[in-house]
Jmol script that loads the backbone (N, CA, C; Angstrom):
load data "model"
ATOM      1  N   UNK A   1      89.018  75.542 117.524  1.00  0.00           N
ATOM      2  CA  UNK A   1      90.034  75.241 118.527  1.00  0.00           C
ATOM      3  C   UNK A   1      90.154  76.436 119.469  1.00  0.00           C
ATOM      4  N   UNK A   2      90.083  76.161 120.671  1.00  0.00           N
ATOM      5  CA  UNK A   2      90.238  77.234 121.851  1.00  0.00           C
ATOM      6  C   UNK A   2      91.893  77.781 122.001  1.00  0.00           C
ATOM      7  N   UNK A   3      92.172  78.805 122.503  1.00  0.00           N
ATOM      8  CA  UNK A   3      92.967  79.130 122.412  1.00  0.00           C
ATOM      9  C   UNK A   3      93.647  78.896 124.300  1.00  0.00           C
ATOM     10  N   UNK A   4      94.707  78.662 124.457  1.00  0.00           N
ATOM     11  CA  UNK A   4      95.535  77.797 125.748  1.00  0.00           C
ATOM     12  C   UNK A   4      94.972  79.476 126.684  1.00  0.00           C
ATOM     13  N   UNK A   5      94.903  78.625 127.827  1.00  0.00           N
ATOM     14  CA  UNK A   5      94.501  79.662 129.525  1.00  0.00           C
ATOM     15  C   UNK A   5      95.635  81.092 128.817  1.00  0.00           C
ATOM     16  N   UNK A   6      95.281  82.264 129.028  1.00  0.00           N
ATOM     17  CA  UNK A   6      96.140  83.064 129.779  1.00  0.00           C
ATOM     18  C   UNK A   6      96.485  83.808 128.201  1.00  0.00           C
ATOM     19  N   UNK A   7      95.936  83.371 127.283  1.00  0.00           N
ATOM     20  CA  UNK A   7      96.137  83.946 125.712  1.00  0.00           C
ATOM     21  C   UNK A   7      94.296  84.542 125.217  1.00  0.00           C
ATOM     22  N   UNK A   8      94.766  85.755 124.820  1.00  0.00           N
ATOM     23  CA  UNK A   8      93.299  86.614 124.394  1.00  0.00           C
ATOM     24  C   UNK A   8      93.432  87.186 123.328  1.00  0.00           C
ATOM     25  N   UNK A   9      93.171  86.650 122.054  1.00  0.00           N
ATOM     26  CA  UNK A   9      92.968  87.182 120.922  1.00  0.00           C
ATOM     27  C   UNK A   9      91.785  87.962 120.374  1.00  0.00           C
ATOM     28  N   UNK A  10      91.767  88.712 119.805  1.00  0.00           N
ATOM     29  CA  UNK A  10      92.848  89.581 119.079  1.00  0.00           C
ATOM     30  C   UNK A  10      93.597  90.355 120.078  1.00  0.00           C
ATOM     31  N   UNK A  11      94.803  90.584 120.243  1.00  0.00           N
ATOM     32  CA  UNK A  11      95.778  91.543 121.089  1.00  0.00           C
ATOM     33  C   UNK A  11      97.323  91.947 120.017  1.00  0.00           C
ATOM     34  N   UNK A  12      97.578  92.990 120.786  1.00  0.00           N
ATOM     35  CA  UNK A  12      99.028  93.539 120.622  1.00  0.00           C
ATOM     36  C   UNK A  12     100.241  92.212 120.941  1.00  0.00           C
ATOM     37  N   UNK A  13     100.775  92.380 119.382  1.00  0.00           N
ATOM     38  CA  UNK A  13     101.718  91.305 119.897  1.00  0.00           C
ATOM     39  C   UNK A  13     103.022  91.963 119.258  1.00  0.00           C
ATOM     40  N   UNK A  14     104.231  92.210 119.985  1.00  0.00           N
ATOM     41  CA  UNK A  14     105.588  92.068 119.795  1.00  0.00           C
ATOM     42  C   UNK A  14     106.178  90.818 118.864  1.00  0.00           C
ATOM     43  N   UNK A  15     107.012  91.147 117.564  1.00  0.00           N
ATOM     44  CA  UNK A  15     107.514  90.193 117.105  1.00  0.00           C
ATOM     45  C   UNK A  15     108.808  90.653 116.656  1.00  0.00           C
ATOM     46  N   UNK A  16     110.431  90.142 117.283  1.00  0.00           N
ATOM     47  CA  UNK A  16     110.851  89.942 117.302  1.00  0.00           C
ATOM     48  C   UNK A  16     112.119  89.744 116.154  1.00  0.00           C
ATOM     49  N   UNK A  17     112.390  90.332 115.520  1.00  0.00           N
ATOM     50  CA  UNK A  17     113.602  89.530 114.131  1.00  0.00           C
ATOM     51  C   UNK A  17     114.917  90.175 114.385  1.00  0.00           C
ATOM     52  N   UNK A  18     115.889  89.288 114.591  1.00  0.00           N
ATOM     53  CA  UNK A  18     117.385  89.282 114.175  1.00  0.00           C
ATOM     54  C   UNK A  18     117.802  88.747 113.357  1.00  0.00           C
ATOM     55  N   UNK A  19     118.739  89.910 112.980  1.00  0.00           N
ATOM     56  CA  UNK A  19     119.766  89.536 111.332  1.00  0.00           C
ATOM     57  C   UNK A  19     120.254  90.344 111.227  1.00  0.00           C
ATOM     58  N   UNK A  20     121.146  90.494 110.228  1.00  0.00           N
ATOM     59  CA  UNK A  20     122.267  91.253 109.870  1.00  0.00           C
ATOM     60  C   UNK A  20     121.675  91.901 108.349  1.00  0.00           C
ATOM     61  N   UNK A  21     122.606  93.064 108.538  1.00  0.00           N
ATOM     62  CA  UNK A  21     122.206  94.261 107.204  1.00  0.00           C
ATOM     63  C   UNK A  21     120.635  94.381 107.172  1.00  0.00           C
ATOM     64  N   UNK A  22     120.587  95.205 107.217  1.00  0.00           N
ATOM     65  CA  UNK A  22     119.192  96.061 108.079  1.00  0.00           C
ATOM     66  C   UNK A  22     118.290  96.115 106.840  1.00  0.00           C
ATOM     67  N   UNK A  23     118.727  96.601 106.098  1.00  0.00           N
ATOM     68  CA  UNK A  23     117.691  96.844 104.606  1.00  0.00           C
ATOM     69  C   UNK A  23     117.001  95.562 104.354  1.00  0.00           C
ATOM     70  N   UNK A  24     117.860  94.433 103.693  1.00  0.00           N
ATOM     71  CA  UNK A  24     117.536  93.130 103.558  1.00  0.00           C
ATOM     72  C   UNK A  24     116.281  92.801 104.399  1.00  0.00           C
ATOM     73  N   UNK A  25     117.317  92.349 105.567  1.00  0.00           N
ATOM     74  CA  UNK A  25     116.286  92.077 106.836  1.00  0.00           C
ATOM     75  C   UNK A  25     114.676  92.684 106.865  1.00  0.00           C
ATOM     76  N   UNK A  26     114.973  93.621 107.028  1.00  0.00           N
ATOM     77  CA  UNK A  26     113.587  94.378 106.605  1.00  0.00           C
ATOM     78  C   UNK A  26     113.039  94.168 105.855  1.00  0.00           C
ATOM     79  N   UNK A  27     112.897  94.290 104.853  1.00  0.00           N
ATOM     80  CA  UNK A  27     112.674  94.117 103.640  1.00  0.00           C
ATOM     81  C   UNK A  27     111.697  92.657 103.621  1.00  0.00           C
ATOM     82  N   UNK A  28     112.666  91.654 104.052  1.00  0.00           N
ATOM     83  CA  UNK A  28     112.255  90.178 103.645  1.00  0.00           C
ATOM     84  C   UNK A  28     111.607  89.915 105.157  1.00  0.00           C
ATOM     85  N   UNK A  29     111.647  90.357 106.011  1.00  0.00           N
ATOM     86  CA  UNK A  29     110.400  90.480 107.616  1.00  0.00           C
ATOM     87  C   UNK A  29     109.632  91.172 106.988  1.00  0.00           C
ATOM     88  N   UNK A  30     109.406  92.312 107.058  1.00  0.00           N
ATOM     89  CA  UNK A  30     107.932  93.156 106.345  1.00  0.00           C
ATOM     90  C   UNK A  30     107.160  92.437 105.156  1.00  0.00           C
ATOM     91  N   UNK A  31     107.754  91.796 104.467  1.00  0.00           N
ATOM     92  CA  UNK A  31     107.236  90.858 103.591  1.00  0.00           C
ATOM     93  C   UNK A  31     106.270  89.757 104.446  1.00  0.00           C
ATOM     94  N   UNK A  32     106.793  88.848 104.939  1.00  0.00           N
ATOM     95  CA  UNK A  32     106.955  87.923 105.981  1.00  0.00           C
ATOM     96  C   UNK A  32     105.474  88.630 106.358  1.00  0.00           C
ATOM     97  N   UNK A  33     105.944  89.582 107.309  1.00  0.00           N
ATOM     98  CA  UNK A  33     104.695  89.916 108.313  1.00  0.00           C
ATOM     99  C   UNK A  33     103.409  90.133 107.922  1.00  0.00           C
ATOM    100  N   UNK A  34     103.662  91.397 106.643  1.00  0.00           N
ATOM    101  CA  UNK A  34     102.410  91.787 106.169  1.00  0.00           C
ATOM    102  C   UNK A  34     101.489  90.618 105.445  1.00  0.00           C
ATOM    103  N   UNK A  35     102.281  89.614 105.161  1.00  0.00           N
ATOM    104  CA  UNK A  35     101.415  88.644 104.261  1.00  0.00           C
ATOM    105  C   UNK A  35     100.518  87.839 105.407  1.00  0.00           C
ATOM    106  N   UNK A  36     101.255  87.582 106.711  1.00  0.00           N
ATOM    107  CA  UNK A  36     100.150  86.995 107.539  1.00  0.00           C
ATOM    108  C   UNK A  36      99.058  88.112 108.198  1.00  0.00           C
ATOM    109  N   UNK A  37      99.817  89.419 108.140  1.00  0.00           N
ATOM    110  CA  UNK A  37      98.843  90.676 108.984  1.00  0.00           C
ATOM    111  C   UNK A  37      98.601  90.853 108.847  1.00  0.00           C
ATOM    112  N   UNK A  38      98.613  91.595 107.128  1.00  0.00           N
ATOM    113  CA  UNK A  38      97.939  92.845 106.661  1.00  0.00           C
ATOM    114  C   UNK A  38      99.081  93.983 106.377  1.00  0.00           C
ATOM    115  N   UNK A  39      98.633  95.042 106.067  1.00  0.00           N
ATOM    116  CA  UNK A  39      99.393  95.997 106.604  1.00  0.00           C
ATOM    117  C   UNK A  39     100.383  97.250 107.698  1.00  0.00           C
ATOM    118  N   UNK A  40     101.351  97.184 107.532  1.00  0.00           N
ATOM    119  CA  UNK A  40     102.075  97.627 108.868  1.00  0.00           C
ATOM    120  C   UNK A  40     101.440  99.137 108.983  1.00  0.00           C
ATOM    121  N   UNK A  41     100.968  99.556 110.093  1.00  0.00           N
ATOM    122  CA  UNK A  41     100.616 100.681 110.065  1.00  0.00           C
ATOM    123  C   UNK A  41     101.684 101.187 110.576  1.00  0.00           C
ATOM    124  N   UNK A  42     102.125 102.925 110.300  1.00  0.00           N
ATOM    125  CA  UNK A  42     103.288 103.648 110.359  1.00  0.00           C
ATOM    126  C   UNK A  42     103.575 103.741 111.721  1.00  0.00           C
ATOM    127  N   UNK A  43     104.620 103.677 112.647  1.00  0.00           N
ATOM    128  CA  UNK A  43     104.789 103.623 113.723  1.00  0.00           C
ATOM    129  C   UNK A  43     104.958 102.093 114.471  1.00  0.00           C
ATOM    130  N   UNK A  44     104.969 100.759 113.563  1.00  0.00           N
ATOM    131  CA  UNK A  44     104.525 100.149 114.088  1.00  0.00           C
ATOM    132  C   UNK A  44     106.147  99.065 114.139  1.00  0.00           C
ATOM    133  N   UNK A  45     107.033  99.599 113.702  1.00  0.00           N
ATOM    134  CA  UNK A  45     108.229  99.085 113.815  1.00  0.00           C
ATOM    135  C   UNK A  45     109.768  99.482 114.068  1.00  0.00           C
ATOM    136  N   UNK A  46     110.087  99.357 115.084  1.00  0.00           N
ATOM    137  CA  UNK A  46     111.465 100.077 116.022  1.00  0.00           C
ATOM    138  C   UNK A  46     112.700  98.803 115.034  1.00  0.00           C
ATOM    139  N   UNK A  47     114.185 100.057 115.373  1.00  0.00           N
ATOM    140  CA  UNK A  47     114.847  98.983 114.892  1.00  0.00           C
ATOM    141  C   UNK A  47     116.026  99.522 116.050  1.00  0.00           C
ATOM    142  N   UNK A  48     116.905  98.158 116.002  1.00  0.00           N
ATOM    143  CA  UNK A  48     118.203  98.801 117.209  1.00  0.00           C
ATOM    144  C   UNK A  48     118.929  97.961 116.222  1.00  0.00           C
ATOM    145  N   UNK A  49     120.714  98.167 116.759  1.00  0.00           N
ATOM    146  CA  UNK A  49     121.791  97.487 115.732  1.00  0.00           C
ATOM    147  C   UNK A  49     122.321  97.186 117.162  1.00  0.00           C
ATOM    148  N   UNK A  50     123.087  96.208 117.164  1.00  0.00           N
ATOM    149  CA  UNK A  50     123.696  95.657 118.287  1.00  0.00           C
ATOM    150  C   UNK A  50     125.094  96.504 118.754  1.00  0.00           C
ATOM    151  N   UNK A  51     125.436  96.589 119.718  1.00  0.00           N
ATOM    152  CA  UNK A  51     126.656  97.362 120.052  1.00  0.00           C
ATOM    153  C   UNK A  51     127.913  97.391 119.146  1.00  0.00           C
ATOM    154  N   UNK A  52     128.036  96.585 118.879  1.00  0.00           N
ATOM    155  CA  UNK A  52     129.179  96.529 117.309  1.00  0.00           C
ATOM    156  C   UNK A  52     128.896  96.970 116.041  1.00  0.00           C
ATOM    157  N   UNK A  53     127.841  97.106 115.914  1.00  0.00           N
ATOM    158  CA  UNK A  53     126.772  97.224 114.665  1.00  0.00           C
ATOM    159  C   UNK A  53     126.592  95.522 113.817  1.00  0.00           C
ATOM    160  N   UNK A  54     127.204  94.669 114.305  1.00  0.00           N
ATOM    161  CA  UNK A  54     127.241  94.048 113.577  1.00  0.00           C
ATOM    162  C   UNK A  54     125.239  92.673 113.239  1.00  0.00           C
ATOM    163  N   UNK A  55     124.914  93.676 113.910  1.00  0.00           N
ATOM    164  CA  UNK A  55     123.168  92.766 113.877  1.00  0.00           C
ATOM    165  C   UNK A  55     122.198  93.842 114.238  1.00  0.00           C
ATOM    166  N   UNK A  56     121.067  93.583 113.601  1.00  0.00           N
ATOM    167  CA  UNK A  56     120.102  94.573 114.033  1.00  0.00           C
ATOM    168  C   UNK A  56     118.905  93.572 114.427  1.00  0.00           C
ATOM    169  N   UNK A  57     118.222  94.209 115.210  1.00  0.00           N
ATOM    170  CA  UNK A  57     116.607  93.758 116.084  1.00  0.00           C
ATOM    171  C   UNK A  57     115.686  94.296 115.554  1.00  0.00           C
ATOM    172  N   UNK A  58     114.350  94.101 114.846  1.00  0.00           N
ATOM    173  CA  UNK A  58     113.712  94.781 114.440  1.00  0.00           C
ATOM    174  C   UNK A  58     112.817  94.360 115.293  1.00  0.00           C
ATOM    175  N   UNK A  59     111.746  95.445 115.874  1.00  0.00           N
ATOM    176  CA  UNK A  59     110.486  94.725 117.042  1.00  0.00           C
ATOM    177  C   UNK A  59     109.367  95.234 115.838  1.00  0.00           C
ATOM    178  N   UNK A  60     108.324  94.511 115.938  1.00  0.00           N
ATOM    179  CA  UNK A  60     107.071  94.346 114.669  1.00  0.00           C
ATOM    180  C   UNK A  60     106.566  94.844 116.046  1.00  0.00           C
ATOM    181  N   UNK A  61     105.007  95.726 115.918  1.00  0.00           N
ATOM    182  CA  UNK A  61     104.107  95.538 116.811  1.00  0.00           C
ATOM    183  C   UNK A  61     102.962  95.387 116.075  1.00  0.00           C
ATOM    184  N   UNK A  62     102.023  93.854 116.112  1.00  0.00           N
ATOM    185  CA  UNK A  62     100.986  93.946 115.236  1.00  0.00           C
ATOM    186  C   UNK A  62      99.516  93.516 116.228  1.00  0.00           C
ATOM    187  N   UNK A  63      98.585  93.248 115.384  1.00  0.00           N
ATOM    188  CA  UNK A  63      97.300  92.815 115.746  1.00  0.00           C
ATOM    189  C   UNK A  63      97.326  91.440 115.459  1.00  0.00           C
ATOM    190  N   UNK A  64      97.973  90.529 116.406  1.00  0.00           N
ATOM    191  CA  UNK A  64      97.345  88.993 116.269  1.00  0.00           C
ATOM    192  C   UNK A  64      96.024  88.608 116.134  1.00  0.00           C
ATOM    193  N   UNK A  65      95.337  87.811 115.585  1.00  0.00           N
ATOM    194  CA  UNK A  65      94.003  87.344 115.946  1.00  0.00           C
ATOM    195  C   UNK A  65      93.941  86.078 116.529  1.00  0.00           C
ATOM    196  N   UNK A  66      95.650  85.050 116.583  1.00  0.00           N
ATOM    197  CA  UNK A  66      95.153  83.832 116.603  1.00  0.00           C
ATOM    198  C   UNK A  66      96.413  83.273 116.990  1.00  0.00           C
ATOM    199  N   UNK A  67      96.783  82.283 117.811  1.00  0.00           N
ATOM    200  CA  UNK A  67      97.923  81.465 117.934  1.00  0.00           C
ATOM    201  C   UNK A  67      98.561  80.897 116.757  1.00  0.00           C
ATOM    202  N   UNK A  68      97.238  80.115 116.024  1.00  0.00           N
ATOM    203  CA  UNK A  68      97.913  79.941 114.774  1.00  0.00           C
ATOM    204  C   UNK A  68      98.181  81.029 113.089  1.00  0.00           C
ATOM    205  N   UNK A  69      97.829  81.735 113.747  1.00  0.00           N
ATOM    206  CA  UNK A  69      98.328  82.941 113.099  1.00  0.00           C
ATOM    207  C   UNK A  69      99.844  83.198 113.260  1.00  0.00           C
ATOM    208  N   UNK A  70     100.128  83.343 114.529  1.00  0.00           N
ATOM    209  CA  UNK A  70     101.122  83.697 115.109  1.00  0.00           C
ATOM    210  C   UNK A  70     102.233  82.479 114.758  1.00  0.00           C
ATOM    211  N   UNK A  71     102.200  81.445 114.756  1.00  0.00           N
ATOM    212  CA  UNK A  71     102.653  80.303 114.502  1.00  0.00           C
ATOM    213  C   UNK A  71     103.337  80.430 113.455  1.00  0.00           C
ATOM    214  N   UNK A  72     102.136  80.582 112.570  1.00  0.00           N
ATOM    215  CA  UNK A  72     103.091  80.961 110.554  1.00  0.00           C
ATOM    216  C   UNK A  72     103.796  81.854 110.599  1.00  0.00           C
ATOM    217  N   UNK A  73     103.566  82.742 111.213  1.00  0.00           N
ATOM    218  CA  UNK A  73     104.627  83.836 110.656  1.00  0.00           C
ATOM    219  C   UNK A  73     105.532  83.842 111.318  1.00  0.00           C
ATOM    220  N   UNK A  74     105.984  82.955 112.648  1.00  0.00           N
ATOM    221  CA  UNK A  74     107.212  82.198 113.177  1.00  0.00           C
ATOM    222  C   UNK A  74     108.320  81.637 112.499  1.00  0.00           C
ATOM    223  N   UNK A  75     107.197  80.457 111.737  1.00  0.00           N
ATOM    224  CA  UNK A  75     107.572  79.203 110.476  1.00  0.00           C
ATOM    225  C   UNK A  75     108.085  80.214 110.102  1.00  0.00           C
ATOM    226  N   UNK A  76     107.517  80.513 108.841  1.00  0.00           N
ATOM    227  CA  UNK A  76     108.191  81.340 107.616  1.00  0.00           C
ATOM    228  C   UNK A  76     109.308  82.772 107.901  1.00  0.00           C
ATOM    229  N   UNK A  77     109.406  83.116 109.117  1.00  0.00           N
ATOM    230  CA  UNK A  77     110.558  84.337 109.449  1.00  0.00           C
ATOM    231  C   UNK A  77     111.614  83.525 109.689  1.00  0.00           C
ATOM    232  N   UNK A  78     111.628  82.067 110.487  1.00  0.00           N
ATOM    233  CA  UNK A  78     112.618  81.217 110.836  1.00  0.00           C
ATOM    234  C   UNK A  78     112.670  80.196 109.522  1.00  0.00           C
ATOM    235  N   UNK A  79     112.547  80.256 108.166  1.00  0.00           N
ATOM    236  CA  UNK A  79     112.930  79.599 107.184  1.00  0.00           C
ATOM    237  C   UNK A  79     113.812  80.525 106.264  1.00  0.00           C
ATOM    238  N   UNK A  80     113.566  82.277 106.490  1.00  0.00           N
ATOM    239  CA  UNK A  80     114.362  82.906 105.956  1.00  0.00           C
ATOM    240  C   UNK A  80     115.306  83.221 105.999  1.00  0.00           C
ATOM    241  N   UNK A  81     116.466  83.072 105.113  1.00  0.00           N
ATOM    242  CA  UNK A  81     117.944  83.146 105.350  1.00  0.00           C
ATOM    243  C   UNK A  81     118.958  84.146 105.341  1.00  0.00           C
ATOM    244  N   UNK A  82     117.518  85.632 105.414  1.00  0.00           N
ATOM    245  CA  UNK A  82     118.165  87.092 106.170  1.00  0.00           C
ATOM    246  C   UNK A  82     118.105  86.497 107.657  1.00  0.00           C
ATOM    247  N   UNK A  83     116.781  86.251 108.443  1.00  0.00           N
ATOM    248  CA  UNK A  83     116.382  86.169 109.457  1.00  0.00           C
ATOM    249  C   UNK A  83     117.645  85.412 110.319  1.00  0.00           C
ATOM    250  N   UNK A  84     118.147  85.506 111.083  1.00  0.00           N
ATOM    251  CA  UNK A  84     118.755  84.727 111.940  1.00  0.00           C
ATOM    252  C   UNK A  84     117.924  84.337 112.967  1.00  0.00           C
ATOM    253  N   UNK A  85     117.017  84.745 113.719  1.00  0.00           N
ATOM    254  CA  UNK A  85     116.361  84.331 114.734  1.00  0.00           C
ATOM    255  C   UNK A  85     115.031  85.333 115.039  1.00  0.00           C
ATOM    256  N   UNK A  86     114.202  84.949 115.112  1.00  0.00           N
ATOM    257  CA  UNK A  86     112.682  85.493 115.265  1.00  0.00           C
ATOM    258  C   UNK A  86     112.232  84.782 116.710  1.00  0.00           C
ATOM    259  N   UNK A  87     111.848  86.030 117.652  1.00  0.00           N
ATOM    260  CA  UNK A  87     111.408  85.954 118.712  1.00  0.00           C
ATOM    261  C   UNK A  87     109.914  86.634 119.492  1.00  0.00           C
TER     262      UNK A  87
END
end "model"
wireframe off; spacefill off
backbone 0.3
color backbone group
């Protein structure tokens, strides 16, 4: 299967997770990620807490190879019930 105009795999891809209590979150995203990626290499994840503290953003930066790569590890971050929203 070809991949849609304007998408070039393998590339740098940003991924996205909100939720609350930071450890957790982490914890159960890094899980999440590494099982579709591989391993996170050091440097490869920023975190911010929202102005209240009450949510944190974690940005993933990984090596996609594939849309449907990218896909699963959508599914499964948005079935987890740290995750509030994966972007």
């Amino acid at each position: 299967m070809s991949e849609p105009p304007g998408e070039s795999f393998p590339c740098e891809f940003p991924l996205k997770v909100i939720g609350r209590g930071r450890d957790e979150l982490q914890a159960a995203a890094s899980a999440i990620i590494e099982r579709h990626m591989g391993p996170l290499a050091p440097g490869r994840l920023s975190a911010r807490a929202s102005r209240d503290g009450n949510f944190v953003a974690l940005t993933y930066t990984v090596l996609a190879h594939s849309r449907t790569q990218l896909d699963a590890v959508y599914r499964e971050l948005t079935a987890c019930e740290a995750v509030l929203m994966a972007l």
